[in-house]
C-alpha positions, 0 to 999 in steps of 0.5 A: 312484436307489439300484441294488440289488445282484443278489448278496449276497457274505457272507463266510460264505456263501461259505466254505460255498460252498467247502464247507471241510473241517477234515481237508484243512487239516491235510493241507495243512499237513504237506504244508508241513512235508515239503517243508521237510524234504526241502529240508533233506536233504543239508545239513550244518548237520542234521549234528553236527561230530565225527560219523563218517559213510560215504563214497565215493571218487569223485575222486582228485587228487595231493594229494587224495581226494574224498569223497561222504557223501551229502550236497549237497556233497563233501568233500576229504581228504589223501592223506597220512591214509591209511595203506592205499595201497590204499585210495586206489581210485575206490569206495572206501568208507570212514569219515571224520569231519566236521570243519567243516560248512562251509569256507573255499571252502564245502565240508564239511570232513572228516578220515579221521585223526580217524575213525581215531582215534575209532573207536580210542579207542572201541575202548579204551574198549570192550576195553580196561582199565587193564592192558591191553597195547597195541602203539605207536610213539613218535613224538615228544618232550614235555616230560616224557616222550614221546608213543605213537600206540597209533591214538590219542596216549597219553603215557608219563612219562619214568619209565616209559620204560625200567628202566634209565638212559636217556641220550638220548630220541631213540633211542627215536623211531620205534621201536615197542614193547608198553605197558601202560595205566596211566590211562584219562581217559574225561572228557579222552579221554587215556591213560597208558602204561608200557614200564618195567613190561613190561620189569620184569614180563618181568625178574621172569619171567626170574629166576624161571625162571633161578633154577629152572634155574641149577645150581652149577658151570654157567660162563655169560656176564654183563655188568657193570652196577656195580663196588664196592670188594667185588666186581662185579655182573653181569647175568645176563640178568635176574638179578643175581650178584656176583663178589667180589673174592676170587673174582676172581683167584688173585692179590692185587688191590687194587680190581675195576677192575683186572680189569674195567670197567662193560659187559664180558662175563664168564664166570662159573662159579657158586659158590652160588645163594640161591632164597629171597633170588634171590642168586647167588655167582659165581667167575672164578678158579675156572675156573682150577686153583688154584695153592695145590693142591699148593704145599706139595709144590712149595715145601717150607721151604728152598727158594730162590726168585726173585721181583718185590717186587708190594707193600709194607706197613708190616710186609713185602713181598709177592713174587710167585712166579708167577702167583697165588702170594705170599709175604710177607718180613717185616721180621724176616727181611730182615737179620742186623744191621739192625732194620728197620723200614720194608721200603724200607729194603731193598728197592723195589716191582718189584725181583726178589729171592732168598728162602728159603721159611720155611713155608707155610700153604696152607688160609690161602693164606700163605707165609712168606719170608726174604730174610736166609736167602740170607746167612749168619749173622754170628753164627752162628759166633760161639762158636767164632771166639770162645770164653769167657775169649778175649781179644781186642785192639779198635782 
């Protein structure tokens, strides 16, 4: 016999039993989604590597600063990142970059440096221009130049180290100095900067305002930075100025390098100064007297005189007087009875001599000298040794 069921279990009469409403399952479902938010807060995979976060320093060891951003782990970061030691206090907050969002032991990897280092190069994007001048120190060499820490690597080409030769580059290591950006790469991040035209702008400036206040007849110091077989040219702390070799000495000289080398300090008077074409014309003997101020009053025609044969040439001799004074014995006025031709014939360099000074041309810095006139003349007595229609019996 059939049992007959006292309930009746329609599914559809029970959902209206639980009297279901549309608005509380949406309300359950967003319960869901917050849940799974919050689980995912504190994680660093929601973070992005490269992004700076705010930190605080809760832990410190010898080697290491422990860091929490707030996050389900902490990160560690070298001591040797930070530049400030007093930074390196429990509490302590400060901006580090995330490196890696999970390493090797698990933890967040983070970087107090490249932090540094982004918020620079955002810095320079921001207030800096090409043109800019920046403050760097140089801290290693590269193949074609040298790298700067402006808070950010920047390079300098090799050509834009100095404005002058550069011998060695490692003088330069360590050493910090001001630059001027000459390239900013936003797409690869990179800088290019320059010391040489700094050091050139600054050169200009100095010869400007020297050749503004440089007066003719003023003496001052210069180094030499080049000889020529003209002159000497000097530095004259920004400006160039050339000693001629006329204006060398009072004496005769063949090359400057007889008087000077590349890197000695001279005292210069100053003979003339071009503002147009920023010449300057310098002098060393004019600091002296000149010897040819009175020559004429001290050695008139006539007068004998002792010297050293200094040089000789095809026509003469040159025999200095005294210092800065010579005077040229020509090879007519060596001998009575020979026709020299070669001044060696008679006499050699560094021999002292006599001569007769036969005349001087001061506005041409000339005298005249006879050696032959320390003798007599043979034939000067000839017509009365032997007259006309004397004669005479010849072995």
């Amino acid at each position: 016999m059939t049992k007959t069921l006292k309930d009746d279990w329609d599914a559809s009469k029970v959902i209206d039993d639980v009297e279901f409403q549309e608005e509380d399952a949406k309300l359950f479902q967003e319960l869901l989604r917050n849940r799974e938010q919050s689980a995912d807060e504190g994680s660093a995979s929601t973070m992005i590597v490269g992004q700076i976060l705010k930190g605080r320093i809760v832990e410190l060891t010898k080697d290491f600063a422990v860091i929490d951003v707030g996050l389900k782990s902490e990160g560690l970061v070298s001591v040797a990142e930070f530049d400030d030691p007093e930074e390196l206090t429990l509490g302590t907050e400060i901006e580090v970059l995330l490196d890696q969002a999970e390493g090797r032991d698990g933890q967040i990897v983070l970087s107090r440096e490249k932090a540094r280092r982004q918020r620079q190069w955002e810095y320079i994007v921001n207030h800096c221009t090409e043109g800019s001048i920046v403050k760097g120190k140089v801290i290693r060499k590269v193949k074609g130049g040298l790298m700067v820490d402006i808070g950010m690597e920047a390079f300098l080409p090799g050509s834009q180290i100095d404005n002058k030769r550069i011998k060695n580059l490692d003088e330069y290591l360590g050493k910090s100095f001001d630059f001027k950006i000459l390239k900013i790469n936003t797409e690869r991040k990179n800088i290019v900067v320059s010391r040489r035209e700094l050091l050139e702008e600054e050169r200009i400036s100095r010869k400007a305002e020297l050749l503004d206040s440089i007066q003719e007849g003023e003496v001052r110091k210069g180094l030499v930075k080049n000889i020529t077989d003209f002159g000497v040219f000097l530095d004259l702390d920004g400006i160039d100025g050339l000693l001629h070799i006329t204006d060398m000495t009072w004496k005769r000289i063949k090359h400057p390098s007889e008087m000077v080398q590349i890197g000695d300090e001279l005292e210069v008077m100053i003979l003339n100064v071009d503002r147009e074409k920023g010449r300057v014309a310098l002098g060393m003997k004019q600091k002296e007297a000149n010897p040819w101020e009175e020559i004429e009053e001290r050695y008139p025609p006539g007068t004998h005189i002792k010297g050293k044969i200094v040089n000789l040439v095809p026509y003469g001799a040159f025999i200095e007087i005294e210092p800065g004074i010579e005077g040229l014995i020509h090879v007519s006025e060596m001998s009575w009875v020979k026709n020299v031709t070669d001044p060696t014939e008679i006499v050699t360099k560094g021999e002292d001599v006599e001569a007769i000074v036969l005349s001087v041309q001061k506005e041409e810095g000339k005298i005249s000298l006879g050696i032959k006139q320390t003798e007599k003349n043979p034939s000067a007595d000839v017509e009365a040794k032997y007259p006309v229609a004397t004669q005479e019996t010849i072995e």
